[in-house]
C-alpha positions in Angstrom: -4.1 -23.7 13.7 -4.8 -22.3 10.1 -6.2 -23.7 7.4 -5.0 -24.4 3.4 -8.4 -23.0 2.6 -7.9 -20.1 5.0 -4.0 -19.5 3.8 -6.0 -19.3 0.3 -8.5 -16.9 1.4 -6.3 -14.5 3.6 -3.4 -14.4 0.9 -6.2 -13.7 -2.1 -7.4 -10.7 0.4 -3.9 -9.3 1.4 -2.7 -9.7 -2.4 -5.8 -7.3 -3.6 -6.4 -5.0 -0.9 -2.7 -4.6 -0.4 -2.9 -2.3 -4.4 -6.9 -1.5 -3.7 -6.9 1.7 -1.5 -9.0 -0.2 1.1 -6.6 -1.2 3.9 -4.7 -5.2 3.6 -4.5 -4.5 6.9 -8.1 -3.6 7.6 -9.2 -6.3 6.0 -7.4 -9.0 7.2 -8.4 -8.0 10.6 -12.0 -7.7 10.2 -12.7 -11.1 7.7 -11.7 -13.5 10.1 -13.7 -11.6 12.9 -16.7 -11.7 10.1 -16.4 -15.6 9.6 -15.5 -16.4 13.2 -12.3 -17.4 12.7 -11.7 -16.2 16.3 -8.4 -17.6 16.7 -6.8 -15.8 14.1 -8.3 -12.7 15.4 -6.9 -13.1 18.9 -3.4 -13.8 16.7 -3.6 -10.8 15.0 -2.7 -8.2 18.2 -0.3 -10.5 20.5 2.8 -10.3 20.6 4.0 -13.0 19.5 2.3 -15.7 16.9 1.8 -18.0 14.4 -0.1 -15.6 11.8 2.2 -13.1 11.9 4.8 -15.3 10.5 2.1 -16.3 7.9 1.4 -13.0 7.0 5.5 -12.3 6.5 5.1 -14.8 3.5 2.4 -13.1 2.0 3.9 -9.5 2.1 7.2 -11.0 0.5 4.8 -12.3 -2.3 3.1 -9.1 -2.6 6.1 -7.0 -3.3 7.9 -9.8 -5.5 4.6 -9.7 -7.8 5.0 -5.7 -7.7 8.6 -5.9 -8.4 7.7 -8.3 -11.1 5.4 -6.0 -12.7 7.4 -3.1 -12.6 10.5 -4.4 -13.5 11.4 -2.5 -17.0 10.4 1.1 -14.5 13.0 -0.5 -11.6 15.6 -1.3 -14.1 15.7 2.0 -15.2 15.1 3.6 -11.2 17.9 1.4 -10.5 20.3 2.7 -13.2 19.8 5.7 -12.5 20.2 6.0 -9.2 24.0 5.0 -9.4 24.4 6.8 -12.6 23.5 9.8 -10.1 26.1 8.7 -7.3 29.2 8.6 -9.9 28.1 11.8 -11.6 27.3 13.7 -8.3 24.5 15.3 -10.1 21.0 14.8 -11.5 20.0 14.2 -15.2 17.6 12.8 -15.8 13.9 12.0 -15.3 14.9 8.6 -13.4 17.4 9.7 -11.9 15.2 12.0 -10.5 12.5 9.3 -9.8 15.0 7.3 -7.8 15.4 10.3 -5.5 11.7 10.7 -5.2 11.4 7.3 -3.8 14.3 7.3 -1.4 13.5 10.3 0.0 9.4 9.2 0.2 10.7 5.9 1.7 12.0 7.1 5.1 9.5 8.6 7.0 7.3 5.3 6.7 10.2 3.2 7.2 11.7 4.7 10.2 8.4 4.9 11.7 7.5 1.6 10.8 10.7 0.2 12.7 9.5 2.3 15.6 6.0 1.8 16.2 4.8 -0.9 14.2 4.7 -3.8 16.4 2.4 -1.2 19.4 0.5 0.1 16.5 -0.3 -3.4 15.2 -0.7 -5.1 19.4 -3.1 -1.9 19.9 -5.3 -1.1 17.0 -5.3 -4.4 15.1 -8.8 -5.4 16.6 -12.2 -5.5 14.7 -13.7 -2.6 16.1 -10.8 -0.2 15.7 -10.0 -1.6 12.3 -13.7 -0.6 11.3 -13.3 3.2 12.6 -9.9 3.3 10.6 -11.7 1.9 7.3 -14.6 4.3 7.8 -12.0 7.2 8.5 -10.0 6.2 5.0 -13.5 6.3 3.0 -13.6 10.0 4.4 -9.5 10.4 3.3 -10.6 9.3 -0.1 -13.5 11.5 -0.9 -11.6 14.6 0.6 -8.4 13.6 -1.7 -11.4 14.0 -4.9 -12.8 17.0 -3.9 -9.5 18.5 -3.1 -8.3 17.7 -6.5 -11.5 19.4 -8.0 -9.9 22.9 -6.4 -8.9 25.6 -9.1 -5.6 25.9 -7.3 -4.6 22.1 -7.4 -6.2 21.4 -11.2 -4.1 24.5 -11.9 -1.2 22.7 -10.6 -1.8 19.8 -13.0 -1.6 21.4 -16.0 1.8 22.4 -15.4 3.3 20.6 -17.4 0.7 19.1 -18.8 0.1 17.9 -22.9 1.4 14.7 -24.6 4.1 14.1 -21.8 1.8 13.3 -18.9 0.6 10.2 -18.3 -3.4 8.9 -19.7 -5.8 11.4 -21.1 -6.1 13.1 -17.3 -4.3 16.0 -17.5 -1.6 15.9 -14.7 1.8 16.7 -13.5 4.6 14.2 -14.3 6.4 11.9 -11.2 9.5 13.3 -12.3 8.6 17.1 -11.8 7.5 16.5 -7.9 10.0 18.7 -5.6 11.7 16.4 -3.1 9.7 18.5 0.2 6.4 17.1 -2.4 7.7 13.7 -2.3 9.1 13.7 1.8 5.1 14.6 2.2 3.8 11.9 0.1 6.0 9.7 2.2 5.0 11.2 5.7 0.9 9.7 4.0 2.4 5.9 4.7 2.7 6.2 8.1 -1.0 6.6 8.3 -1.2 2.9 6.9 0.5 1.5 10.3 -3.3 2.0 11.5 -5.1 -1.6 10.9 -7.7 0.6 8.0 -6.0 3.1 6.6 -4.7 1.7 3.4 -0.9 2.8 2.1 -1.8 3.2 -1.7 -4.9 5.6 -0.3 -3.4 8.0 0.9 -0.3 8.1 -0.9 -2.3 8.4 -4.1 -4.7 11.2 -2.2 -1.1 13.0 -1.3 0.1 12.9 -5.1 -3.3 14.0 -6.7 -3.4 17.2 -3.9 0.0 17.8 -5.3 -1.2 17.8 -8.9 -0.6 14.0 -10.0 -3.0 12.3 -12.6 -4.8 9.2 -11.1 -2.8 6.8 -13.4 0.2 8.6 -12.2 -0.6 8.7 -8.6 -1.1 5.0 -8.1 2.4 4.4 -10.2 3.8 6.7 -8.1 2.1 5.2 -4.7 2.8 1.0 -6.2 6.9 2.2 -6.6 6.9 3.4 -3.3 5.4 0.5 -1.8 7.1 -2.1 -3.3 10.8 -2.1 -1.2 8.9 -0.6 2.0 6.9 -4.2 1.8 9.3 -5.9 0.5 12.0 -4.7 3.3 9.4 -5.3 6.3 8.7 -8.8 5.0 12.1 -9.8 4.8 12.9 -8.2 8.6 10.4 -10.3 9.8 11.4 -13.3 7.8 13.2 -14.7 10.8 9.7 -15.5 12.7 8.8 -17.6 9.9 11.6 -20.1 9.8 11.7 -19.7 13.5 9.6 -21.3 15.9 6.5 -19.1 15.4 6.4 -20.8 11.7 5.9 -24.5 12.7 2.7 -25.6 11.4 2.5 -23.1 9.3 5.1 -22.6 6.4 3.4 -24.5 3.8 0.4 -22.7 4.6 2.2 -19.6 4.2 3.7 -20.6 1.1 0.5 -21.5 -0.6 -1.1 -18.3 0.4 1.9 -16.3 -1.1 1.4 -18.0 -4.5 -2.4 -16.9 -4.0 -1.1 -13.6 -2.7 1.4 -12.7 -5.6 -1.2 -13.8 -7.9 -3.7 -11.2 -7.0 -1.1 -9.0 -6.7 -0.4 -8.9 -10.4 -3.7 -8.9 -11.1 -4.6 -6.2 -9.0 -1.9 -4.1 -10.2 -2.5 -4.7 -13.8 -6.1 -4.1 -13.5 -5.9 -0.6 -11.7 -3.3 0.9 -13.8 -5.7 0.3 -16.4 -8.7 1.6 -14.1 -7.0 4.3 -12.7 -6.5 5.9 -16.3 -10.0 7.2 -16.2 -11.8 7.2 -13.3 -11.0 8.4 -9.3 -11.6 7.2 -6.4 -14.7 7.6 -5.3 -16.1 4.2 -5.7 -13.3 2.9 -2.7 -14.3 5.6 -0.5 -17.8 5.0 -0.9 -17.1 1.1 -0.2 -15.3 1.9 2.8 -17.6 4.0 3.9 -20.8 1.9 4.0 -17.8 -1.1 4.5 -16.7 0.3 7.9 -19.8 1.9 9.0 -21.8 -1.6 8.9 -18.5 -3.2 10.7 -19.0 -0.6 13.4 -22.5 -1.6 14.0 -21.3 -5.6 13.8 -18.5 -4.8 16.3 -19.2 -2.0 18.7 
């Protein structure tokens, strides 16, 4: 049914192209076609199966890793998101972050709960899943030449200087209006398409609207973490279920792998993202998607 050496494989892919902006999704669809691991494939869009539970697992993992890696910037999110509620009024710069996230959460979460599961039965297939990466090369080498614009480089030097973030001059997260952020969250729902990847074009949303790189992929991490987290514990039910015999300790050594790479993926393009763009990943998904196109159509 699935394999410790494919749990390995799949949860090291989903934990590094969940933070990479190259589609988890995507790529999870298209490997298995690539290795002719054809029963996973046909998995992927039923209804019902035993890889989705697997993948509930590794999602779980993923988020747990970002949680873990972020925890000193949730702490203070946290805090001040109920030092808001009992004051009725907003202080400070995490207060304000905490808004920024709730408010970026919903669209992506309410369309999530609504269209998800046709989204996933309809497009997760090899073929479409090699249009969708192809199209997210285009979304990330539009996102760098739109930042290049005198308007939005403009726009990121107010305010700009020792506060920002990295040597990239750039607005800070806490200065985004909340109809900024509700845009930047409207960007996820593009990710329900098996290709376009959620950091992607959440970071492509916050460098339009005058975020650094480094700050755009903090930005786009924080806002992924409870949306994964919250759709991998919703589905957690199909993994202790009966869709998760014969799988669970397959699924829990691919989170391990998962959360792993998670970290590491994290910890690596914070660092990466400090001075250089984007280019390289649409570039990759470029040639990436237009080679699967050729393998698939």
């Amino acid at each position: 049914m699935l394999s410790y050496f494919q749990a390995i494989v799949l949860g090291l892919l989903q934990g590094v192209t969940e933070l990479f902006p190259v589609s988890s999704l995507g790529h999870t669809v298209l490997l298995p076609a690539l290795l002719g691991w054809n029963n996973l494939v046909r998995a992927q869009s039923a209804s019902e199966s035993f890889y989705l539970a697997f993948v509930v697992a590794l999602h779980v993992a993923t988020a747990i890793a970002l949680f873990i890696f972020f925890r000193k910037d949730w702490v203070r999110i946290i805090r001040g998101f109920f030092r808001s509620l009992v004051r009725r009024r907003i202080e400070t710069p995490d207060e304000r972050l905490a808004w920024l996230l709730g408010i970026a959460t919903i669209p992506a979460g309410i369309t999530g709960l609504a269209l998800e599961h046709a989204l996933r039965t309809q497009f997760a297939k090899p073929l479409a899943a090699s249009i969708f990466l192809t199209v997210n090369g285009l979304i990330l080498l539009a996102g760098e030449q739109v930042r290049r614009r005198a308007g939005v480089r403009k726009l990121a030097t107010v305010p700009a200087g020792p506060s920002a973030s990295g040597p990239e001059p750039g607005r800070q997260l806490d200065t985004l209006e909340y109809k900024e952020s509700l845009v930047i969250g409207v960007a996820q729902v593009a990710a329900l398409f098996a290709g376009i990847s959620r950091s992607g074009v959440t970071m492509v949303a916050g460098l339009v609207r005058g975020l650094n790189h480094e700050d755009a992929a903090r930005f786009s991490f924080l806002l992924a973490t409870p949306l994964i987290f919250a759709a991998g514990l919703y589905k957690v039910p199909d993994l202790l279920g009966p869709l998760g015999n014969g799988v669970r300790s397959q699924a829990l050594v691919g989170a391990v792998f998962s959360g792993v790479a998670a970290y590491l993926s994290t910890k690596f393009l914070i660092k990466f993202f400090e001075t250089r763009s984007l280019l390289p990943f649409g570039i990759y998904c470029l040639v990436a998607g237009g080679l699967c196109i050729l393998r698939f159509a």
